[in-house]
C-alpha positions in Angstrom: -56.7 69.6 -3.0 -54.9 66.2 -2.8 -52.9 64.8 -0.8 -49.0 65.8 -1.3 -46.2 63.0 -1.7 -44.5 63.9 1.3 -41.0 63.0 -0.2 -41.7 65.0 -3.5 -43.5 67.7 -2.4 -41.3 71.0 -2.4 -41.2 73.2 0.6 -43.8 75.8 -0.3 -46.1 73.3 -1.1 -45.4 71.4 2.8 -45.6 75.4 4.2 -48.8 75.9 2.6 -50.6 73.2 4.9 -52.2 74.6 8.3 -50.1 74.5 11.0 -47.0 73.5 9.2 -45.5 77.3 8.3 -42.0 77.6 6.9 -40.1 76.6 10.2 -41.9 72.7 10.1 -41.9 72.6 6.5 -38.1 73.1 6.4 -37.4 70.9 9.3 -39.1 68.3 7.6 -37.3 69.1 4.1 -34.3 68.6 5.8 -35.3 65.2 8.0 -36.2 63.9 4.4 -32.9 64.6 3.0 -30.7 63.7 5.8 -32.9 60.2 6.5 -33.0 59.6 2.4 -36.6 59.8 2.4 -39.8 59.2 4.6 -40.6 55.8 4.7 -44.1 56.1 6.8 -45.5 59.6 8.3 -45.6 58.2 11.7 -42.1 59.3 11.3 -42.5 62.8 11.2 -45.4 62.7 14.1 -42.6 61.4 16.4 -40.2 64.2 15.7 -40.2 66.9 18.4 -41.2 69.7 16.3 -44.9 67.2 15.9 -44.8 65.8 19.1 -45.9 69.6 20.5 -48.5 70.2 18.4 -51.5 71.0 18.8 -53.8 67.5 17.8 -54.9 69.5 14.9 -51.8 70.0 13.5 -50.6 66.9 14.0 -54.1 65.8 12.3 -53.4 68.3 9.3 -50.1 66.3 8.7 -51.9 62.8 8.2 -54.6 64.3 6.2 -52.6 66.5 4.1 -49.5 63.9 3.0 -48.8 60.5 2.3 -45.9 58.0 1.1 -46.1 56.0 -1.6 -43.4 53.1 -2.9 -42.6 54.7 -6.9 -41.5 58.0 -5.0 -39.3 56.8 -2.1 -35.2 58.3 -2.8 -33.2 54.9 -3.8 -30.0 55.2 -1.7 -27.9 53.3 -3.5 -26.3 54.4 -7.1 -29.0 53.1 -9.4 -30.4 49.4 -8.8 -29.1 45.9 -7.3 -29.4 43.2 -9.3 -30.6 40.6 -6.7 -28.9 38.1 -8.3 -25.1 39.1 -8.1 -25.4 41.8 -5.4 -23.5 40.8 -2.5 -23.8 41.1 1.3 -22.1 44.4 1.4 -24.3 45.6 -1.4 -27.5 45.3 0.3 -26.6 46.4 3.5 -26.8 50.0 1.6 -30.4 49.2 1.3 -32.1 51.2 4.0 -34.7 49.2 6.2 -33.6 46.2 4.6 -31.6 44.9 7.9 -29.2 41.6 8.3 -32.3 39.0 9.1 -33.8 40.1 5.8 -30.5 39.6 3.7 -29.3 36.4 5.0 -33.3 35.3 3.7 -32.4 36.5 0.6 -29.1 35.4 0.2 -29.7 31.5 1.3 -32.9 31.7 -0.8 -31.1 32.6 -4.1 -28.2 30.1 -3.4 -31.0 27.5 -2.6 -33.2 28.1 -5.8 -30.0 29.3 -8.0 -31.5 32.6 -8.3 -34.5 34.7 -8.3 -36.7 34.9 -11.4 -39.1 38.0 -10.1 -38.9 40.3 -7.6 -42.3 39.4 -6.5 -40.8 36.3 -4.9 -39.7 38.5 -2.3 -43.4 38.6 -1.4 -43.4 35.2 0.0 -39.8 35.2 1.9 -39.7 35.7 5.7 -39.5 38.9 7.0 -40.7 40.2 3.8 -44.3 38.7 3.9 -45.4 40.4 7.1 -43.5 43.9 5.9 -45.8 47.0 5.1 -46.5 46.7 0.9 -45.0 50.4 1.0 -41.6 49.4 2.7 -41.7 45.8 0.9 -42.0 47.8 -2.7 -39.3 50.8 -1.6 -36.9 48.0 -0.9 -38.0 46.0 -4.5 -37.4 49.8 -5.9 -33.7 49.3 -5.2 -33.7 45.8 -7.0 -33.8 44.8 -10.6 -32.5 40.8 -12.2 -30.5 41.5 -15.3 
């Protein structure tokens, strides 16, 4: 068997991994909803209910799941375009952060705009980010 999409996957399929059970696979269900999404599984390892297991277990998680950008919940009502959305409007942008939108925001006055979202690449505090969390946060965006 693969491995599951940990945001997608439904709560038989998490209780069917070894050591999870229905208890773990519902916490997690219901971390995942209340955090909108799991942005890496290092997430879940730090929760209590991983913290206490066995290495195995925690070993079974890693192996069994994984994260991937085109799955991660957008939470904001459809997408942003990066070229009108204002200050307000990307702080609903989770692990986007006010550092990371003042780069955007000064870049777009200075260059009059973005042209591809793949210039966020190349911005500080987006070039050193995890591709997974760069891409979630490009999943939000769009330029109409």
């Amino acid at each position: 068997m693969g491995k599951l999409d940990i945001n997608t996957a439904t709560l038989e399929e998490i209780e069917r991994i070894h050591g999870i059970g229905h208890g773990r696979a519902r916490q997690i269900v219901e971390y995942r909803q209340r955090h909108g999404g799991i942005r890496r599984l290092e997430e879940l390892l730090e929760l209590p209910l991983f913290r206490s297991a066995s290495p195995e277990d925690r070993q079974a998680l890693t192996d069994s799941f994984l994260v991937t950008a085109a799955t991660l919940p957008v939470s904001v009502a459809g997408k942003l375009d990066l070229n009108r959305a204002n200050r307000g409007d990307l702080e609903q942008i989770r692990g986007i952060g006010e550092r990371r939108i003042e780069t955007l925001l000064d870049y777009r006055r200075r260059h009059r705009g973005f042209r591809s979202l793949d210039e966020l690449d190349a911005l500080p505090g987006f070039e050193d980010m995890d591709p997974i969390e760069r891409e979630a946060i490009k999943a939000h965006l769009t330029l109409e």
